[in-house]
N, C-alpha and C positions, 0 to 999 in steps of 0.2 A: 518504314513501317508498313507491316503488310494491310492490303487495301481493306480488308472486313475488318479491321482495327475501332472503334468510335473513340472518338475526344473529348475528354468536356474540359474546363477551366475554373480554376477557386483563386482566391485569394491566399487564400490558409489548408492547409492540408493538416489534417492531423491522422497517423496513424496509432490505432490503439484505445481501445473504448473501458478501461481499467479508470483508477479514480485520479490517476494523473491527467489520463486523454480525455476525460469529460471536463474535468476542469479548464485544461487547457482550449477546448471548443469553446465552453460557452465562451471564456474569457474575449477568445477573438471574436466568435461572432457579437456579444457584447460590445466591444469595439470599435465595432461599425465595421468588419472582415467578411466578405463573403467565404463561410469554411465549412468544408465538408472533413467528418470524423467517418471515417472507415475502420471497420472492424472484420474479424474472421469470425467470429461466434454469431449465435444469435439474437443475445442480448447485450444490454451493457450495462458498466458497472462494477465489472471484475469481483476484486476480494470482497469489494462490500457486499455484495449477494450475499457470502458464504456464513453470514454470523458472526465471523470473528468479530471484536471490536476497534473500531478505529484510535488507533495510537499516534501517540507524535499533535494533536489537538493542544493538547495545555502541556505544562512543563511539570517536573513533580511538583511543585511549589505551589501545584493548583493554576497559575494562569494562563487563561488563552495564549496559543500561540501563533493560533491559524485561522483566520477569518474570511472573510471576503463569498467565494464560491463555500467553502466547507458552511458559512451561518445561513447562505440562502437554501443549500439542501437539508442542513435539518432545521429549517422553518416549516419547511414541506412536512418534512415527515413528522411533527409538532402538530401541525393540522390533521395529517393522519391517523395519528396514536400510535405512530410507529418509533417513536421517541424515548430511549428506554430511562438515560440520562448520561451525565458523567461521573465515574465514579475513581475514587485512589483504592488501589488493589493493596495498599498496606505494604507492599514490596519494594518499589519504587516509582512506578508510573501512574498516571489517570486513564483511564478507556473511556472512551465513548461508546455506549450500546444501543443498539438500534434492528428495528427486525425487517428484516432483507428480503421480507416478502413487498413489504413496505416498501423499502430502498430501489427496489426496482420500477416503482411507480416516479418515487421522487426522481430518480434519476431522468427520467423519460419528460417529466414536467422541466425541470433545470432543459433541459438540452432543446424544449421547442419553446421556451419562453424566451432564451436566446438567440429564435432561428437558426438554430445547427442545419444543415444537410447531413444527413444518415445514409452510409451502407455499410450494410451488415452482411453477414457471408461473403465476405469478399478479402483477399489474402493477396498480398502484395508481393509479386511474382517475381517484377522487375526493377531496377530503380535506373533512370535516365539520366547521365550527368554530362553536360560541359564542364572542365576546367573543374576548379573548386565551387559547383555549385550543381543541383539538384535539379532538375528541368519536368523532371515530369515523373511520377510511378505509374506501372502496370499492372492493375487488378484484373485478379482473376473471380469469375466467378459463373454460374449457369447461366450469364447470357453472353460467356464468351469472355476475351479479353479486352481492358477498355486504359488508354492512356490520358491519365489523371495527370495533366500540369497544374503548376501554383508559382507564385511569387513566393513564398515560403514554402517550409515544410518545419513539421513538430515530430518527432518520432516519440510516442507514449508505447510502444510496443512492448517493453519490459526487458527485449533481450537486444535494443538496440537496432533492430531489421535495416531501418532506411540508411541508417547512419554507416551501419557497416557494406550495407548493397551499395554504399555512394563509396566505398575506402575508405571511412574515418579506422582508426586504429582502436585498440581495443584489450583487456588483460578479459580472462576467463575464469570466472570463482575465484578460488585459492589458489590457484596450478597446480599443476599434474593431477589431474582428475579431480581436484576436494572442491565439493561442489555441498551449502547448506544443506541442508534435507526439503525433499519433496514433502509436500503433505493433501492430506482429505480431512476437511473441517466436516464435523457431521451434528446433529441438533436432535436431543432425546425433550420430550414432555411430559407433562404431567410430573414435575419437581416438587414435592415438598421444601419448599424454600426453606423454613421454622428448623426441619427434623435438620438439612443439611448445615446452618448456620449454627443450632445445639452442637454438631458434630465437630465443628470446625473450632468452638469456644474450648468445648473438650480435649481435642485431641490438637490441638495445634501443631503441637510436632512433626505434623505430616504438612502441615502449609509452607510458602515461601513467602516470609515475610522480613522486614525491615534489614533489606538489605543495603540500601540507600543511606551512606552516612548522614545524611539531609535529616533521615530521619531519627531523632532524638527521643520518642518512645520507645519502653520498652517490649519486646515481645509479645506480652500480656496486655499491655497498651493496646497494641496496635490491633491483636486480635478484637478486644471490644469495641475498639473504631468499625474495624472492619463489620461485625453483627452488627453494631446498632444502625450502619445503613440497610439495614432492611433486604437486601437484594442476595441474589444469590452469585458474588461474582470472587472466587475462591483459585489459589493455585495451590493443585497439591504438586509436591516436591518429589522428584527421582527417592532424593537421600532420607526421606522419613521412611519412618516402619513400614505403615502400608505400602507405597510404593517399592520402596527396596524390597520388600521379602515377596511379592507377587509375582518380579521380573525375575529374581532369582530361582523362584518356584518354579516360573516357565508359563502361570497362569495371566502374567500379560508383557506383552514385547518390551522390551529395554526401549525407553521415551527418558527425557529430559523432565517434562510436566507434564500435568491434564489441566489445563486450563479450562474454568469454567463460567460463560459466560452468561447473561439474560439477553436473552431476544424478544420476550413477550410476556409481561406478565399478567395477561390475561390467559393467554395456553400455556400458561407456566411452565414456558419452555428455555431453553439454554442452547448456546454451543458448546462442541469440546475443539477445542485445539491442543493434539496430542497425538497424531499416526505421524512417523517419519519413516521414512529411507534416503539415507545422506548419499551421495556423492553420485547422485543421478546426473549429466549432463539435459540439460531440461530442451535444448538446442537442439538436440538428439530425439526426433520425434519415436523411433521405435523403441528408444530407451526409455523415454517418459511415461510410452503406451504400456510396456510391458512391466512397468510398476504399480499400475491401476490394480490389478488382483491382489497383490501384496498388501495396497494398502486399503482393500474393501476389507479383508480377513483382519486386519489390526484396527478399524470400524466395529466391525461383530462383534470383535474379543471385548474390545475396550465398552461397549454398549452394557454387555453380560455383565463386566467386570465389575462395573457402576450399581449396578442393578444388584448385585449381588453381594460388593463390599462398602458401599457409600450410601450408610444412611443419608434420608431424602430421594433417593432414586426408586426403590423398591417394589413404588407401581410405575416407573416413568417410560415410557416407551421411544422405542425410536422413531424420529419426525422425519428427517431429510436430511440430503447430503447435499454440499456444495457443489455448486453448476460446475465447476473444473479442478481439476489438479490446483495447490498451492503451491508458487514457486518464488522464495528467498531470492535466490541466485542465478544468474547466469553472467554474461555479459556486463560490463562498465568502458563505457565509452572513457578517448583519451580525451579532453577537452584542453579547452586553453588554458583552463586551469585544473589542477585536480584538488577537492576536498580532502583535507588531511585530519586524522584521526587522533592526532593530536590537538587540534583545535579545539575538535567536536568535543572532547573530556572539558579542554578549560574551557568551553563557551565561550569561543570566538565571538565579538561583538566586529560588525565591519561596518564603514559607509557605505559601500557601494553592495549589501545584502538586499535579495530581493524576495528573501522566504526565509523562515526559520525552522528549524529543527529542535526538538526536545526529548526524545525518546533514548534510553540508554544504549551504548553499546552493546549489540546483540547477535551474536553467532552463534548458529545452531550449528552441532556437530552431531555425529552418529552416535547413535544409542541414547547413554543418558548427558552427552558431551554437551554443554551449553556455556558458552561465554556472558558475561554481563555485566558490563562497567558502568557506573553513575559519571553524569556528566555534573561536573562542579558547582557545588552550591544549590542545585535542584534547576539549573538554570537552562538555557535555550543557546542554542550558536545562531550564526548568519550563515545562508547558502549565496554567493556571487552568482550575478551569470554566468561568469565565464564559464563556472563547470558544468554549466549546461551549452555552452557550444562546442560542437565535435572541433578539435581542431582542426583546419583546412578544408573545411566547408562554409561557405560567406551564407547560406541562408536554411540551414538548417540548427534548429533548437535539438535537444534532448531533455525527458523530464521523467522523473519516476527513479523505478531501480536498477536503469541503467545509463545513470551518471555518471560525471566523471567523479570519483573518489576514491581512495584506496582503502581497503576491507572494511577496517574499523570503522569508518567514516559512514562505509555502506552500510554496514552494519545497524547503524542508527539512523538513515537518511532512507532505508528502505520503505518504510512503513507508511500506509497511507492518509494520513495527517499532512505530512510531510510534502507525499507526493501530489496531491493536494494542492497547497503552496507553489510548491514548483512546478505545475502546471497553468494555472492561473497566471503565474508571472513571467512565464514563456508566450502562452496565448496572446495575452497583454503585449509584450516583446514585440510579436510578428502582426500582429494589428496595428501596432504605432509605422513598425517598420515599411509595411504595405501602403498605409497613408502620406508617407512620405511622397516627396517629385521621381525619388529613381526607377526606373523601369526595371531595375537590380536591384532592390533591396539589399542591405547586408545588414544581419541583425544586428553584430558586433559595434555598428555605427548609431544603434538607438540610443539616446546621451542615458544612463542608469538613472541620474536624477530625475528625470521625469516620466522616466520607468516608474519610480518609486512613489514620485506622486500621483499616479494614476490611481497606481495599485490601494495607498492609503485612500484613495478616494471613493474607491472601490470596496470597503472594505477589508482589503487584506492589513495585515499585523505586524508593522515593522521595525517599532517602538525598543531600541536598542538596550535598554533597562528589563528585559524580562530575561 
């Protein structure tokens, strides 16, 4: 180690300040874990900044599925008014909506009620390994290089970093290049909720709705469910009129949906989730960079388009855009186990689950290409630890979206509900594991059952009936 080197020491390391890596933090420093969350950005928080809604929360069927970390952050933001609710999109899923201006305070409250240690601008250079285990990372950042040891490590990075800078193995998207779509979530104001909700009763044809055998209304049904909550939270569809005949026109980009959400209903504003360019390699930093103009101009278009074909938009302006690129895809760690895709449909129930899942399968493809299967009965699966340990590494977790699963699997275990869960119950993991006698922790040796009971004590949601 060269001599201008500094060292510090945690307990707990977590890389990745996304809604996996906060949960994950507080969990361990909760635990009684001395843990430091490092991050490359300047905030944290990841997707939840950007507006979208948090998915994977309840199950279609309406019930919670995810407690613990995810109830004490929007307690927070309940006190703030940044609380927007949970709503069924009439399609098949529930969202959580919440405004992200807000979300960034909450965030910040969760992580020092916890005692987190915070650094932020700082990007993980190197990773230090003996044998199968983890010794220490190498952050870089303007005061130089600094060697970060821990008893543990948590990798919330999204594209896997530690796991793969230590050797764990690894599949890439789809193969051969097919990589979900990149996206930019962006947020227009001043919504006539009333005029866009008339529009939506009216023209329903352009919605996506009751896709979900779960659900047993019909069309016309679902639509007036959907108005009489009040909100303005609507997907219009690739295959309806308006959309199909715009993209064909050339008057807006080939998209799958415009999803549209509430973020405030005091600045009666919204997100859209709706810019893609598919098969970016997102690992690929000058490929990801050189996608940002693309997807600022299908931003503009899409703002205009609103404005111009979506009654309720027609005085709405544009607010702001998400702190970062949105990325689906990249990396899935091998773990000791991997989530199968087949489970995830029938709602796998396990004993030894330490987070649940409930979001449909979801693969986005280029243009208007979107995949979307119902997981059975409107129900919830189990996520194991196992497929949150890299294979062949004795003290390193993984959590978020790049777990061990294969597509399908990922596909619905992406989203941050979910990741959520599976960070809280990793955290959890490597704080039990830390308090043990070994001076080697190995998380694989924390017995799951009182994993589990932690976790229920904690809050989290592991009630194998949902």
């Amino acid at each position: 180690m060269p001599a201008h080197m500094s060292i510090r020491h945690h307990d707990v390391v977590v890389v990745g300040g996304g809604a996996a890596g906060i949960a994950a933090a507080s969990a361990a420093a909760s635990n009684g874990a001395d843990t430091l969350l490092i991050d490359a950005g300047p905030v944290l928080g990841g997707e939840l900044l950007s507006g979208i809604p948090i998915d994977g929360c309840l199950n279609t069927r309406g019930e919670w599925i995810v407690g613990g970390f995810l109830t004490e952050l929007l307690d927070d933001l309940k006190r703030m008014g940044g609380y927007v609710g949970a709503f069924f999109d009439w399609r098949t899923i529930w969202v959580v909506c919440c405004d992200p201006e807000c979300m960034k305070l909450a965030v910040a409250n969760r992580l020092r009620e916890a005692g987190v240690n915070i650094l932020l601008y700082s990007f993980v250079d190197e990773v230090v390994t003996d044998g199968g285990r983890v010794r220490g990372v190498v952050v870089l950042n303007k005061a130089g290089r600094t060697l970060i040891t821990a008893d543990t490590f948590i990798d919330c990075s999204g594209d896997g970093d530690v796991a793969v800078g230590a050797g764990a193995g690894f599949v890439h998207g789809g193969g051969n290049g097919v990589f979900q779509p990149v996206t930019m979530v962006f947020r227009m104001a001043g919504i006539d909720t009333q005029r866009l909700l008339d529009f939506a009763r009216d023209h329903s044809e352009n919605l996506a709705l009751a896709e979900n055998p779960w659900i047993t209304q019909s069309r016309e049904e679902c639509v007036r469910e959907l108005v009489a909550q009040g909100y303005p939270k609507v997907f219009l569809r690739a295959d309806g009129p308006l959309l199909s005949q715009s993209i064909e026109s050339g008057e807006l980009y080939p998209t799958a949906l415009i999803g549209v959400t509430p973020v405030s209903t005091q600045r009666r504003e919204v997100s859209l989730n709706t810019t893609r360019i598919a098969n970016i390699d997102a690992t690929d930093t000058q490929a990801l960079s050189a996608a940002m103009p693309q997807l600022l101009d299908q931003v503009w278009n899409c703002q205009a388009f609103m404005r111009k074909r979506v009654p309720g938009f027609e005085e709405a302006r544009f607010a702001g855009l998400a702190p970062r690129i949105g990325i689906r895809e990249t990396r899935r760690i091998f773990g000791e186990e991997m989530l199968a895709g087949d489970d995830v449909l029938a709602g796998r129930k396990r004993e030894d689950g330490i987070a649940k899942g409930g979001h449909h399968v979801d693969i986005h493809g280029g243009g208007t290409d979107q995949v979307r299967k119902p997981i059975k009965d409107g129900g919830s699966y189990d996520i194991p630890l196992s497929c949150l340990l890299p294979k062949g590494l004795e003290n390193v977790a993984v959590a978020g979206r790049c777990l061990s699963a294969d597509r399908p699997a990922h596909g619905s275990a992406r989203v941050m509900g979910t990741c959520m869960a599976m960070g809280q119950a990793v955290g959890t993991a490597a704080a039990l594991a830390c308090a043990g006698n070994s001076p080697d922790p190995v998380l694989s040796d924390v017995p799951v059952q009182a994993l589990r009971e932690r976790l229920v004590d904690q809050g989290a949601i592991l009630d194998g009936t949902h």
